[in-house]
N, C-alpha and C positions, 0 to 999 in steps of 0.2 A: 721412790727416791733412793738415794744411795748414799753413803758417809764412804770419805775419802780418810784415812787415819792413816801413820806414821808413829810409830812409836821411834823418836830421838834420844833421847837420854833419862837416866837416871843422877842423880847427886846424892853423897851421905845418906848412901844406904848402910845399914848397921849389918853387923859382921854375924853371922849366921853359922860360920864356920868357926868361931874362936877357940871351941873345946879342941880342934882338930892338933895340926899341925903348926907351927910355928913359921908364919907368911902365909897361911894360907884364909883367903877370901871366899865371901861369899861368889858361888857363881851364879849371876842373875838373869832370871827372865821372865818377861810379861803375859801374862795371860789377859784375853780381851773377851767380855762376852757381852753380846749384842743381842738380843730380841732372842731366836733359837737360834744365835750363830756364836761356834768358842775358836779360839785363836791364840796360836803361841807365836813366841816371839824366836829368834835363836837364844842361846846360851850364851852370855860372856862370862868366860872363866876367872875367877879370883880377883874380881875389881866390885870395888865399893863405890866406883861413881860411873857404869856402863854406858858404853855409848854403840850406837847400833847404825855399822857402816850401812849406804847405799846399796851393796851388795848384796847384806844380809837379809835374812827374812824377817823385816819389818816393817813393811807397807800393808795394809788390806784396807778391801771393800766388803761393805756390807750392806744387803741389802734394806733398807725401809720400811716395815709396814705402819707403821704407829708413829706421830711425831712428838710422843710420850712417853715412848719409851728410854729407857738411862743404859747410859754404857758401863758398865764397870769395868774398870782396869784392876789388875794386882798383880803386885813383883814377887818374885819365888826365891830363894836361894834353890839351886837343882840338885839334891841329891842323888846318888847314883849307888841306891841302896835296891833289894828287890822288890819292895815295894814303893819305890817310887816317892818316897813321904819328904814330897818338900817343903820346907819351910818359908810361913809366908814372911815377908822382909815388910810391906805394907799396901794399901788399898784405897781406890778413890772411886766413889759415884759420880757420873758426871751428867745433865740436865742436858740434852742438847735445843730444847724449846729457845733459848733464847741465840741459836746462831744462825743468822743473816744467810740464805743459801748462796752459793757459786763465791764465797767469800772465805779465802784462808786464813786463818786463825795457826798460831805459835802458842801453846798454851803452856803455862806451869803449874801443877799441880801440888800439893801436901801429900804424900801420902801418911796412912792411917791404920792403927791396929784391927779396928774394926769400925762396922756402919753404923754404931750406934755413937751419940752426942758423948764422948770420952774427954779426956784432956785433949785439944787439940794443936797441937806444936807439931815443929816439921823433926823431930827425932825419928822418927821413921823414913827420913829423905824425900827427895821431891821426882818427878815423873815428867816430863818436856814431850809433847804431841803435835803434831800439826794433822790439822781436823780439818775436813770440806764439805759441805752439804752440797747433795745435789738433787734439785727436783725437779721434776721435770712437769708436774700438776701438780702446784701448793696447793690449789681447791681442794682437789680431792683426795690428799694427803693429811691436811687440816681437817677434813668429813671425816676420814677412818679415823680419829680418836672419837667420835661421836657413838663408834661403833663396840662392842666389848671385844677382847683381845679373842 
């Protein structure tokens, strides 16, 4: 099978960059990682509520092996230090077990300091995805979790 995703926006993401300069924002962007597959998103510079045009690099496919396995999303502010060290802005698990195939889904998410049971409130901003399954043999898609990874 295959998952159709979209990363659309973020909202009240917290400012990552506040020691910096005076106006300057977080620059945010998603990372996606699927079964053995990682994926970024583009950059949007100095906005705390990003939205990720049409144009930009924010669509992918992925492909299926397991319909157990969890997508993890998380947003970055991007630093542009030599190592690279960016800061995470916040994080979501996401189950896809429970999505109907050939069915598009608008979702909104919480994101989250981390994956463990914490305070759970949206101060870390929220994540907006549109999601698709696609399969093409639920039998034997639903058989490989029978299977070990």
């Amino acid at each position: 099978g295959k998952i159709h995703l979209e990363v659309i926006k973020c909202d009240k993401l917290p400012n990552m960059d506040s020691g910096g300069n005076f106006g300057i924002k977080t620059d945010a962007f998603a990372s996606l990682v699927y079964e053995d597959c990682f994926v970024q998103t583009d950059v949007i510079s100095n906005c705390l509520s990003p939205r990720w045009m049409p144009w930009s690099q924010r669509a992918f496919v992925f492909n299926m092996m397991h319909t157990s396995s969890q997508l993890f999303i998380a947003v970055f502010d991007s630093d542009d230090t030599p190592l690279n060290d960016h800061d995470l802005c916040g994080r979501v698990s996401i189950d896809l077990c429970n999505f109907m195939p050939d069915t598009v889904y608008t979702l909104d998410y919480n994101l989250f300091p981390t994956a463990k049971s914490s305070p759970r409130d949206a101060k870390y901003g929220t994540i907006t995805i549109r999601l698709r399954l696609e399969l093409a043999d639920e039998k034997t898609l639903v058989l490989s979790n029978m299977k070990p990874p």
